[in-house]
PyMOL Python script that loads the backbone (N, CA, C, O; Angstrom):
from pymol import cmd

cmd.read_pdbstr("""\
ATOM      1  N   UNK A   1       0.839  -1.150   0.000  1.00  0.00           N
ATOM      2  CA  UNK A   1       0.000   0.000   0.000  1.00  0.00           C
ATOM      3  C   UNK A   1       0.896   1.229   0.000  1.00  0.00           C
ATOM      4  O   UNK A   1       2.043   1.322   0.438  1.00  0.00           O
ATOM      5  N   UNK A   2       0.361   1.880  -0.410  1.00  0.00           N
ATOM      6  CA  UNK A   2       1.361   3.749  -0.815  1.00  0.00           C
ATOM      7  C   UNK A   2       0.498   4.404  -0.336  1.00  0.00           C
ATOM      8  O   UNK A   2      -0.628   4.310  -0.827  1.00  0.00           O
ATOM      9  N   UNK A   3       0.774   5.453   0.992  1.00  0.00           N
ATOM     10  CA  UNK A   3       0.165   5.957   1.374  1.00  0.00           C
ATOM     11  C   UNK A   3       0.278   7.497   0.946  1.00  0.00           C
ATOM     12  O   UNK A   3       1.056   8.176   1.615  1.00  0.00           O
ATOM     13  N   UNK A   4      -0.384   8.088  -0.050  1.00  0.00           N
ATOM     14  CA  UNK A   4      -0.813   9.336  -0.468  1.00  0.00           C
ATOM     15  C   UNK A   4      -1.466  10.216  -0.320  1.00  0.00           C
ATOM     16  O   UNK A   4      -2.604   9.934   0.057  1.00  0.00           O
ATOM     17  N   UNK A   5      -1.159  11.656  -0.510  1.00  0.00           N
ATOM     18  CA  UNK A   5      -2.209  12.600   0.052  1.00  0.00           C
ATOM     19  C   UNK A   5      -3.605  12.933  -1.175  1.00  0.00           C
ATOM     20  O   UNK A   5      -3.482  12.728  -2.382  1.00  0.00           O
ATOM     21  N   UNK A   6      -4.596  13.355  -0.659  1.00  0.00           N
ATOM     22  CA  UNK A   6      -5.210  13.568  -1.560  1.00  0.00           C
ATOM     23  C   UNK A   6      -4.789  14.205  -3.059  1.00  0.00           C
ATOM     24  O   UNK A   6      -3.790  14.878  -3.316  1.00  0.00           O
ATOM     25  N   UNK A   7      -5.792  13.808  -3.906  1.00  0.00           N
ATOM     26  CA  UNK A   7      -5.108  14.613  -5.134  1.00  0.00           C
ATOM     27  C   UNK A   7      -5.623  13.748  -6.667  1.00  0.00           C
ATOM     28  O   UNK A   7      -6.485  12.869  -6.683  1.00  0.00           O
ATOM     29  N   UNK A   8      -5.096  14.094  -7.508  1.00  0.00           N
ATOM     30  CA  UNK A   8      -4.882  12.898  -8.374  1.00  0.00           C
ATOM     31  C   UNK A   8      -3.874  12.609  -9.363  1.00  0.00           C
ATOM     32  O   UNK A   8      -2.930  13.377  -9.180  1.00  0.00           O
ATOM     33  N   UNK A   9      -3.666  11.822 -10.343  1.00  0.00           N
ATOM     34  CA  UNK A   9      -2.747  11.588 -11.138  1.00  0.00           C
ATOM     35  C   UNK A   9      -1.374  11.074 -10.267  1.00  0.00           C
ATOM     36  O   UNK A   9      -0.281  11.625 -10.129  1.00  0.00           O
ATOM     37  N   UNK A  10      -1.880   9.822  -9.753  1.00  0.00           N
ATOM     38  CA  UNK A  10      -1.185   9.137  -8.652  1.00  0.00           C
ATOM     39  C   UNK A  10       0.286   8.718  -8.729  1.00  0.00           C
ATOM     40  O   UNK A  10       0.869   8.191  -7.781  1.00  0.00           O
ATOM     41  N   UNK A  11       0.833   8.976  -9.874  1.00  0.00           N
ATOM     42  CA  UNK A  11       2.266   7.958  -9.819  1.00  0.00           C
ATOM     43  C   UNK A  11       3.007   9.924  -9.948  1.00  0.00           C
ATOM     44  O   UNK A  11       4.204  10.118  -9.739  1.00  0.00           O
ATOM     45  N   UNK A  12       2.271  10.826 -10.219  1.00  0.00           N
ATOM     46  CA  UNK A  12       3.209  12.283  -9.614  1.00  0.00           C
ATOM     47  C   UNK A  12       2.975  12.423  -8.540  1.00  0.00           C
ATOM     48  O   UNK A  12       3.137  13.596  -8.203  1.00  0.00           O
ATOM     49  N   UNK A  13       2.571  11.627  -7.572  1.00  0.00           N
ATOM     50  CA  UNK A  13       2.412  12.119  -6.181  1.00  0.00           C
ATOM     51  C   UNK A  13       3.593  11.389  -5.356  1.00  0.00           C
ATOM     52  O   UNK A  13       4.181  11.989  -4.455  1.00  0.00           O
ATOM     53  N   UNK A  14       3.962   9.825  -5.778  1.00  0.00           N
ATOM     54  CA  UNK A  14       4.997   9.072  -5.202  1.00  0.00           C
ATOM     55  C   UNK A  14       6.510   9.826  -5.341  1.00  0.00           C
ATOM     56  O   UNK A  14       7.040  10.260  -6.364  1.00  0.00           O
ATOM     57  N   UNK A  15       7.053   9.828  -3.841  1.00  0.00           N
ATOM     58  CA  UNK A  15       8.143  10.077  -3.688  1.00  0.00           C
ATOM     59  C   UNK A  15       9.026   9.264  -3.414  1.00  0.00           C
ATOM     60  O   UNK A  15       8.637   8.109  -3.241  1.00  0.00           O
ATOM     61  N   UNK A  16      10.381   9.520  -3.286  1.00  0.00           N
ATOM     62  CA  UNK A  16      11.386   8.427  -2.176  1.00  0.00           C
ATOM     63  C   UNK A  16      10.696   8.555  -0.747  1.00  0.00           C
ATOM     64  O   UNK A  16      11.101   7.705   0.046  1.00  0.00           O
ATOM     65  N   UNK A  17       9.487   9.670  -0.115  1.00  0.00           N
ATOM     66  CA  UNK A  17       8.853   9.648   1.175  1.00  0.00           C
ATOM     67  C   UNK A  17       8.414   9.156   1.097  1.00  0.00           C
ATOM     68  O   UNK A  17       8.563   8.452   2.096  1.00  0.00           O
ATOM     69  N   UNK A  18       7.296   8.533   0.189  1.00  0.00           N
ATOM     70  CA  UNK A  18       6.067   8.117   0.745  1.00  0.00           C
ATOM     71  C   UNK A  18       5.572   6.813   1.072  1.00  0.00           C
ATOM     72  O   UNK A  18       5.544   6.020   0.131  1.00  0.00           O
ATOM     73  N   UNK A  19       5.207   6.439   2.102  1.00  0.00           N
ATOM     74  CA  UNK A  19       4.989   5.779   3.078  1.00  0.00           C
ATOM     75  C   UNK A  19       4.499   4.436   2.545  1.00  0.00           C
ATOM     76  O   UNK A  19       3.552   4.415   1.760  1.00  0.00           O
ATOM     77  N   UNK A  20       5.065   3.387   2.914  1.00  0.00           N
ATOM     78  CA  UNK A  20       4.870   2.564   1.973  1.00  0.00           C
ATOM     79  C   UNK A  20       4.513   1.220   3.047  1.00  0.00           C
ATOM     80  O   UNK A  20       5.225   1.131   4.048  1.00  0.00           O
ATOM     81  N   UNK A  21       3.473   0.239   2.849  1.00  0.00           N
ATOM     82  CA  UNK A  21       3.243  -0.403   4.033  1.00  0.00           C
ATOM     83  C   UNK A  21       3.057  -2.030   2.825  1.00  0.00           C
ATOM     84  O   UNK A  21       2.146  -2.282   2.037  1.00  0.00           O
ATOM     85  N   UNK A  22       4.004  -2.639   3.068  1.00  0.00           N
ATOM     86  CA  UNK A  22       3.994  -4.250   2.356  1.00  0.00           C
ATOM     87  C   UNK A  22       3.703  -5.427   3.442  1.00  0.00           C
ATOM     88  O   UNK A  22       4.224  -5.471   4.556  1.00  0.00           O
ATOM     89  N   UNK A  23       2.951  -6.195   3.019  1.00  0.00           N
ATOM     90  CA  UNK A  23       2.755  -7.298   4.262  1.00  0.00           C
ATOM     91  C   UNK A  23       2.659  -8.950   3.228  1.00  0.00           C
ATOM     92  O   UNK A  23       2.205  -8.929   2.084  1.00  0.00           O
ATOM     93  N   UNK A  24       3.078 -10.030   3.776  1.00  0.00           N
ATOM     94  CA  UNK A  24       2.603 -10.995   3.017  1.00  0.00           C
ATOM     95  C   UNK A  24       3.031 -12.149   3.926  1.00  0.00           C
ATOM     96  O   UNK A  24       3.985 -12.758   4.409  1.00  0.00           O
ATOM     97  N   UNK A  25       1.302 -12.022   3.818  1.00  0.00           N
ATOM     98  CA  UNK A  25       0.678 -13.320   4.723  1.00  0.00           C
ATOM     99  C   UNK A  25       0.689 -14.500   4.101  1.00  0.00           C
ATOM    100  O   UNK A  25       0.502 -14.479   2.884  1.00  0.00           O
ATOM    101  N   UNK A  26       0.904 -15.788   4.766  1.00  0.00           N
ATOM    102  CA  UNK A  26       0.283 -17.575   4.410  1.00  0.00           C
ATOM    103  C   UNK A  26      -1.279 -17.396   4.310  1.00  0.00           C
ATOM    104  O   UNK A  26      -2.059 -16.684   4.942  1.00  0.00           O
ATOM    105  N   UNK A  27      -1.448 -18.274   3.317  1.00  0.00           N
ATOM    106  CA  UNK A  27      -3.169 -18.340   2.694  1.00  0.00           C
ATOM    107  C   UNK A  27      -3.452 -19.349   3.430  1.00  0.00           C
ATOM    108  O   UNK A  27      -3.431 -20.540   3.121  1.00  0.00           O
ATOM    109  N   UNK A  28      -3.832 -18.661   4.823  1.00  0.00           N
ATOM    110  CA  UNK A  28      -4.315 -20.243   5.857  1.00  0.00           C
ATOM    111  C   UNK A  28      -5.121 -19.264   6.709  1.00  0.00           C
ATOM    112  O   UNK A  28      -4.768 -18.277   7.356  1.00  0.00           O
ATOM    113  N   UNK A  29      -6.478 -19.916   6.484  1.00  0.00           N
ATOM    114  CA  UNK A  29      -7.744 -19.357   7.500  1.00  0.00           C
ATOM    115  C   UNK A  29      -7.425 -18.736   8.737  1.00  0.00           C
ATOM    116  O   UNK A  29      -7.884 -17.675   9.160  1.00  0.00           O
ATOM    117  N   UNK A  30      -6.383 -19.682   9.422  1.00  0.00           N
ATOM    118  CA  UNK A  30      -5.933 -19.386  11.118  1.00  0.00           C
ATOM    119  C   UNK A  30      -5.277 -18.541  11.257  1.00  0.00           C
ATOM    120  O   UNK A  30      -4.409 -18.500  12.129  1.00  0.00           O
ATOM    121  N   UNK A  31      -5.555 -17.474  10.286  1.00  0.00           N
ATOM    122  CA  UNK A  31      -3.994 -16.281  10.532  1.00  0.00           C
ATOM    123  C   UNK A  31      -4.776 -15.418  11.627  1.00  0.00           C
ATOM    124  O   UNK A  31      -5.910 -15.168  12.035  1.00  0.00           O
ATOM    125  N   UNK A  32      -3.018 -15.040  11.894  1.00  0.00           N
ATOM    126  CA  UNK A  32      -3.145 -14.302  13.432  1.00  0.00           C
ATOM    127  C   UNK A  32      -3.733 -12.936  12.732  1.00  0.00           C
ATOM    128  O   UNK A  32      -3.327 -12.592  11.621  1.00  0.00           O
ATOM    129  N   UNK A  33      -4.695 -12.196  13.441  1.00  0.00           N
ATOM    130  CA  UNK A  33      -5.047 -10.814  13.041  1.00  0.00           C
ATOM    131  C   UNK A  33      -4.130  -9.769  13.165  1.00  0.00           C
ATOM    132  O   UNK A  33      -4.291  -8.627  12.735  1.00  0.00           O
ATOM    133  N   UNK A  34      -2.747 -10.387  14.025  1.00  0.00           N
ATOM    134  CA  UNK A  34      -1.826  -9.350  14.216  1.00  0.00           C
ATOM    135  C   UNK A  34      -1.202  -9.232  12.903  1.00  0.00           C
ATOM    136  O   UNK A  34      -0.041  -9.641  12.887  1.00  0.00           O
ATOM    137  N   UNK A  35      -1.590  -8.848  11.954  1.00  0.00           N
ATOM    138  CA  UNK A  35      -0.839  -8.479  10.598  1.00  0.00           C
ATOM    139  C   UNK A  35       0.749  -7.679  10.746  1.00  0.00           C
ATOM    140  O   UNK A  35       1.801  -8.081  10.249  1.00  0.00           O
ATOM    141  N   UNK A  36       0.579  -6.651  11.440  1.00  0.00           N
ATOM    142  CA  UNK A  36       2.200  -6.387  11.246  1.00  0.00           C
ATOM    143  C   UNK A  36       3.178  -7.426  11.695  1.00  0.00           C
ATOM    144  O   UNK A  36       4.319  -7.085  11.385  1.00  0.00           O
ATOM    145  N   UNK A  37       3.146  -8.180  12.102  1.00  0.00           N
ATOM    146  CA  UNK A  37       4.362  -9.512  12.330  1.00  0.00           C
ATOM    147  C   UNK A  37       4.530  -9.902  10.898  1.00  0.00           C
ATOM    148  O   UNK A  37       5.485 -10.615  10.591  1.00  0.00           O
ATOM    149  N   UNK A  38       3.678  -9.494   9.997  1.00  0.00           N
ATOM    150  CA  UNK A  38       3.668 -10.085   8.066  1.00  0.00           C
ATOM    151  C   UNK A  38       4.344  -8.851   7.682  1.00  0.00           C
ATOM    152  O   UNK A  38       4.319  -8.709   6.459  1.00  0.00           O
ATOM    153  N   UNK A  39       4.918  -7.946   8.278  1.00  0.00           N
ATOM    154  CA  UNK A  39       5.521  -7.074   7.449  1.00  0.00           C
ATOM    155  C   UNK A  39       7.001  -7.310   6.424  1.00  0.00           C
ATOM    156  O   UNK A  39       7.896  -8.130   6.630  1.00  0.00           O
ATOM    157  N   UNK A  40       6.916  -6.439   5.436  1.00  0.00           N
ATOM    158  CA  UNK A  40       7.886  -7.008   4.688  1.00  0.00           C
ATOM    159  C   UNK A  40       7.948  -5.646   3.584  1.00  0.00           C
ATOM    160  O   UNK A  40       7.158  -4.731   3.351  1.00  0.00           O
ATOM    161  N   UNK A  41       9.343  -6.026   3.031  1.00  0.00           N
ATOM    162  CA  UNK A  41       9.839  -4.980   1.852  1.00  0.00           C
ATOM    163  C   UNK A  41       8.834  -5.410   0.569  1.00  0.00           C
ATOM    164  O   UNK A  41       8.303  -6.518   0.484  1.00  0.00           O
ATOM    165  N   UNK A  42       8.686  -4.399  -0.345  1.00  0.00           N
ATOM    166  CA  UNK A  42       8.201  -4.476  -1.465  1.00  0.00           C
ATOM    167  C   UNK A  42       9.278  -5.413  -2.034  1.00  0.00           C
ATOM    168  O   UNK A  42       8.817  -6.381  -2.639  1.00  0.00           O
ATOM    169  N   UNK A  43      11.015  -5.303  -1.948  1.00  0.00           N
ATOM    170  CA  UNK A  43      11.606  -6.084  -3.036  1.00  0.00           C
ATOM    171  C   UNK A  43      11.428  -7.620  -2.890  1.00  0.00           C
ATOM    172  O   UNK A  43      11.355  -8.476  -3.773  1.00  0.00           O
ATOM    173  N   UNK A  44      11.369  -7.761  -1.312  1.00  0.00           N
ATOM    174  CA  UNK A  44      10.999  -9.246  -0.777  1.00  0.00           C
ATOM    175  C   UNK A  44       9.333 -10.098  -1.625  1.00  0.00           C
ATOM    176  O   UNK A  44       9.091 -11.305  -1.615  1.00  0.00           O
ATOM    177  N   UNK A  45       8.780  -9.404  -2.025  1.00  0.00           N
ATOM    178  CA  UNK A  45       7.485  -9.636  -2.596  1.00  0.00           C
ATOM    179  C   UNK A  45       7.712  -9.546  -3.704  1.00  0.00           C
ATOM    180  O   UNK A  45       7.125 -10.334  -4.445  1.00  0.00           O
ATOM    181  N   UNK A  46       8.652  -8.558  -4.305  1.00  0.00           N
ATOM    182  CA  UNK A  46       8.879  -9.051  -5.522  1.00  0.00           C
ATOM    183  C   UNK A  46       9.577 -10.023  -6.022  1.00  0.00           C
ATOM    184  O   UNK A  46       9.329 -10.567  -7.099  1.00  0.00           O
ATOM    185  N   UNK A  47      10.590 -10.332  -5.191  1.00  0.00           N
ATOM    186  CA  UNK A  47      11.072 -11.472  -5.236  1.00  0.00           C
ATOM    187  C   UNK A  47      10.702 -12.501  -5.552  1.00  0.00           C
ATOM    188  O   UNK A  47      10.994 -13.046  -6.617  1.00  0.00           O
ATOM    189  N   UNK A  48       9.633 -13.182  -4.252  1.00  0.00           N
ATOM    190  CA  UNK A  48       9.092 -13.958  -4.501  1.00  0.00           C
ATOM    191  C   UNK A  48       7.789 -14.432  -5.215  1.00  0.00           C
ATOM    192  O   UNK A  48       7.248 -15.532  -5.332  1.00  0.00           O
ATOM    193  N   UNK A  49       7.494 -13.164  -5.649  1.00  0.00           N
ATOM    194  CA  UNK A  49       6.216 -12.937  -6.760  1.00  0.00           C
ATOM    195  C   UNK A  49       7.099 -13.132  -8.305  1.00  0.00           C
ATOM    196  O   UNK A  49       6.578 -13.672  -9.282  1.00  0.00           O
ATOM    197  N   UNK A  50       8.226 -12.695  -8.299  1.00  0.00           N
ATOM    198  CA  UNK A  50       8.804 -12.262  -9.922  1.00  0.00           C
ATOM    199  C   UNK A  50       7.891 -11.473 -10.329  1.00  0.00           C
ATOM    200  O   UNK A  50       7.276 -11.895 -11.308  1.00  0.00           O
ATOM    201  N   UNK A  51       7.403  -9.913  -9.708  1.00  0.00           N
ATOM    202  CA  UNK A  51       6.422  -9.229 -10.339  1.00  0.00           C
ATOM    203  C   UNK A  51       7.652  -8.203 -10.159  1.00  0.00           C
ATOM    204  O   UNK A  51       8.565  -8.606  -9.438  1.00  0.00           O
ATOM    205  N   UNK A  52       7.788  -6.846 -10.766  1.00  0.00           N
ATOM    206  CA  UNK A  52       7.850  -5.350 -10.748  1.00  0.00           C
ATOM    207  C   UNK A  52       6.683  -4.765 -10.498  1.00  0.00           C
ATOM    208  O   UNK A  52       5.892  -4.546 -11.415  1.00  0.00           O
ATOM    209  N   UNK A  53       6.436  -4.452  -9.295  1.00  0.00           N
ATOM    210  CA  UNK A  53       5.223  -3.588  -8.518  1.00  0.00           C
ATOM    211  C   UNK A  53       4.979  -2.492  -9.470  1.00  0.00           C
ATOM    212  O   UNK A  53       4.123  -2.273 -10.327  1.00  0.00           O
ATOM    213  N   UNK A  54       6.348  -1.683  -8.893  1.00  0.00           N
ATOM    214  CA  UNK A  54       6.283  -0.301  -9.018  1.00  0.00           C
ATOM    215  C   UNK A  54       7.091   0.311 -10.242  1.00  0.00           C
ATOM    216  O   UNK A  54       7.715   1.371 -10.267  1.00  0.00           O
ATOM    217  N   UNK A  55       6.956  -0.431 -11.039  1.00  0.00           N
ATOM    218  CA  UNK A  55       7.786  -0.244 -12.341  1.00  0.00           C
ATOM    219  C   UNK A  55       7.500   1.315 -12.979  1.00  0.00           C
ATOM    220  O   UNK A  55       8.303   2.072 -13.523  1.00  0.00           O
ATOM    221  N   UNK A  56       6.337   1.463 -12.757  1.00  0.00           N
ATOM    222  CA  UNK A  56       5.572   2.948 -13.830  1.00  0.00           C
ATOM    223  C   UNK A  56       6.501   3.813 -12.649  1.00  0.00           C
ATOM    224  O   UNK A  56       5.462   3.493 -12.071  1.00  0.00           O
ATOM    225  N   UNK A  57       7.165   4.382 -11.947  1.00  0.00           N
ATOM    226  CA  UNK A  57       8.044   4.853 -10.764  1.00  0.00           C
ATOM    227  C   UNK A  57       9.272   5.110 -11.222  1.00  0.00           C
ATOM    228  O   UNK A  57       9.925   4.129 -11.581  1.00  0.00           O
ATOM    229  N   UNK A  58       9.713   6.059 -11.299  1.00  0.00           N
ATOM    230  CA  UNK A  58      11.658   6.535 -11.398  1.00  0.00           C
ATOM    231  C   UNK A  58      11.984   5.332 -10.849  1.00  0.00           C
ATOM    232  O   UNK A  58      11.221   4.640 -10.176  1.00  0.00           O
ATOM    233  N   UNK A  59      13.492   4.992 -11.226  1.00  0.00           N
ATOM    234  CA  UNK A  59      14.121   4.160 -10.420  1.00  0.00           C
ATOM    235  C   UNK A  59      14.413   4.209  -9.652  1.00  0.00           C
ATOM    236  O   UNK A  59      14.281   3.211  -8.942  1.00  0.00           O
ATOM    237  N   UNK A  60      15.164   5.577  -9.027  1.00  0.00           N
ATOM    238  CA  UNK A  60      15.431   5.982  -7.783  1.00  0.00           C
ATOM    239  C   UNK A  60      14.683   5.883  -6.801  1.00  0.00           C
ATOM    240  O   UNK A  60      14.968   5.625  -5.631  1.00  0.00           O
ATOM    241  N   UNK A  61      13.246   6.190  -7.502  1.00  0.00           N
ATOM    242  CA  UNK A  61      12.064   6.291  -6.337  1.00  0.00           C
ATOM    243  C   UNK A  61      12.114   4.784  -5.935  1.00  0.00           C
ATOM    244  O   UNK A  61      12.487   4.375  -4.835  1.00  0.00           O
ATOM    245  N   UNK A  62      11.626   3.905  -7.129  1.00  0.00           N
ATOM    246  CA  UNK A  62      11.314   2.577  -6.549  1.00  0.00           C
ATOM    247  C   UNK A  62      13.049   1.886  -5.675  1.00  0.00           C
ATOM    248  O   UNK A  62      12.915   1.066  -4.766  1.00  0.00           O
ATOM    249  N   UNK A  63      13.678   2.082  -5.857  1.00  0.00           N
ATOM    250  CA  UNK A  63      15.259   1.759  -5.162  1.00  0.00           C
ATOM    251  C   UNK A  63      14.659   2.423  -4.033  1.00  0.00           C
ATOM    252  O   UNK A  63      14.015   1.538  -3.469  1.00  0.00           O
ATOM    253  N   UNK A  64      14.473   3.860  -3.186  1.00  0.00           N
ATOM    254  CA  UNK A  64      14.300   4.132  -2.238  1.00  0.00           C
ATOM    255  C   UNK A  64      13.317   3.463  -1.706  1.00  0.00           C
ATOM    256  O   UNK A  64      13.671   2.993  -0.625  1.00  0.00           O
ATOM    257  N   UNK A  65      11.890   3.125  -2.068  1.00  0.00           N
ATOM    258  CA  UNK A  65      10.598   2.616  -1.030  1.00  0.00           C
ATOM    259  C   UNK A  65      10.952   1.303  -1.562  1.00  0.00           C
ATOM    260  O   UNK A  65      11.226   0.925  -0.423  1.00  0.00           O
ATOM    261  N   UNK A  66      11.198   0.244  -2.287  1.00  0.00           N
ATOM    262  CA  UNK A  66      11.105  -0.670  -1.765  1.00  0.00           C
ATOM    263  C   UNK A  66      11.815  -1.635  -1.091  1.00  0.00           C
ATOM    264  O   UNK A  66      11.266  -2.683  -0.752  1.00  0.00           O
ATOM    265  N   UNK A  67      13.360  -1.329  -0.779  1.00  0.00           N
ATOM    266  CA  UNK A  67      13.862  -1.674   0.312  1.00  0.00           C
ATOM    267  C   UNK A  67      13.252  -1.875   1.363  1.00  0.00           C
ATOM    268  O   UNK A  67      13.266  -2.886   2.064  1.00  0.00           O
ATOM    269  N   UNK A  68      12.618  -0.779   1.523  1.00  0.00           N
ATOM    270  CA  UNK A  68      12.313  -0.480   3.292  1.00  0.00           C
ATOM    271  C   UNK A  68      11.065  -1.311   4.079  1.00  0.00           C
ATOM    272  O   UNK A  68      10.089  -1.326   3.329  1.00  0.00           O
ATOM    273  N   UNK A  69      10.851  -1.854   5.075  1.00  0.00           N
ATOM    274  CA  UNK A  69       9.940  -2.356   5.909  1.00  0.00           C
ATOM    275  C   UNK A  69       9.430  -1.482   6.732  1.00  0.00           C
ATOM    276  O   UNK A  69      10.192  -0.995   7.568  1.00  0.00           O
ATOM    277  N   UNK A  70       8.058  -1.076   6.705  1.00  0.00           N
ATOM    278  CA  UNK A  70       7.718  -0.157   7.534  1.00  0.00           C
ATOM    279  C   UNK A  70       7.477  -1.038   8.986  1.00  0.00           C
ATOM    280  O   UNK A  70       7.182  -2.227   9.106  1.00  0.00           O
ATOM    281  N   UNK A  71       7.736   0.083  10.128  1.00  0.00           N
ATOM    282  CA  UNK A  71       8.154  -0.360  11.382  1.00  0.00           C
ATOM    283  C   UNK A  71       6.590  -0.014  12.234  1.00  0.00           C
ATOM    284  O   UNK A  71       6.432  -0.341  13.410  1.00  0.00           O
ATOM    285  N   UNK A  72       5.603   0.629  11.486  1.00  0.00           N
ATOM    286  CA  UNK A  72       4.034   0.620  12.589  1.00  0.00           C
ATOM    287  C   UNK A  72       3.529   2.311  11.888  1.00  0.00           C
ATOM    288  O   UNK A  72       4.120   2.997  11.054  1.00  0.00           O
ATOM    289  N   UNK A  73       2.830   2.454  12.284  1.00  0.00           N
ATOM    290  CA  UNK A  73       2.123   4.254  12.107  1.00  0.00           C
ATOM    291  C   UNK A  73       3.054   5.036  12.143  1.00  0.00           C
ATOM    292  O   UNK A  73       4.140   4.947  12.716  1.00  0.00           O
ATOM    293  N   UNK A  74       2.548   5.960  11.408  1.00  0.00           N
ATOM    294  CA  UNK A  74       3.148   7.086  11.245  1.00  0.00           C
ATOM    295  C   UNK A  74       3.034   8.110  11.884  1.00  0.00           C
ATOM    296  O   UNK A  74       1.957   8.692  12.017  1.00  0.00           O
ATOM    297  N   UNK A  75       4.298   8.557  12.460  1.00  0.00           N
ATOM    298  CA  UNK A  75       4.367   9.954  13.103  1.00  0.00           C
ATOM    299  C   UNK A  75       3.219  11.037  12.531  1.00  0.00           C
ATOM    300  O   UNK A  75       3.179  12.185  12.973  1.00  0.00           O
TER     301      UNK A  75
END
""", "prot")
cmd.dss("prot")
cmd.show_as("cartoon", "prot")
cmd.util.cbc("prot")
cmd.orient("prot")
């Protein structure tokens, strides 16, 4: 998820800031509701997807957000 401010024409709004929240859960009924323990990098998902998410994105941009694991809410 990319968290954006209002507006439109969405891929000029993404920065190297913006807030980026990746999770990937097991497809098993019994999952814990605590979802952030599923947190994870966008590249880790791409990885194991073999997808390019954020391809329509500068490179720089996508090099900056999808490294990162977000750590809970935002300040």
């Amino acid at each position: 998820m990319l968290v954006l401010p209002a507006g439109s024409n969405d891929v000029s709004r993404v920065t190297s800031s913006t807030h980026v929240i990746a999770v990937n859960t097991p497809n098993d009924n019994g999952l814990s509701l605590a979802w952030g323990g599923y947190r994870t990098s966008v590249d880790a998902i791409e990885a194991a997807a073999g997808l390019d998410l954020l391809s329509v994105l500068p490179v720089s941009v996508q090099n900056s957000l999808e490294k990162n694991v977000d750590i809970g809410p935002m300040n």
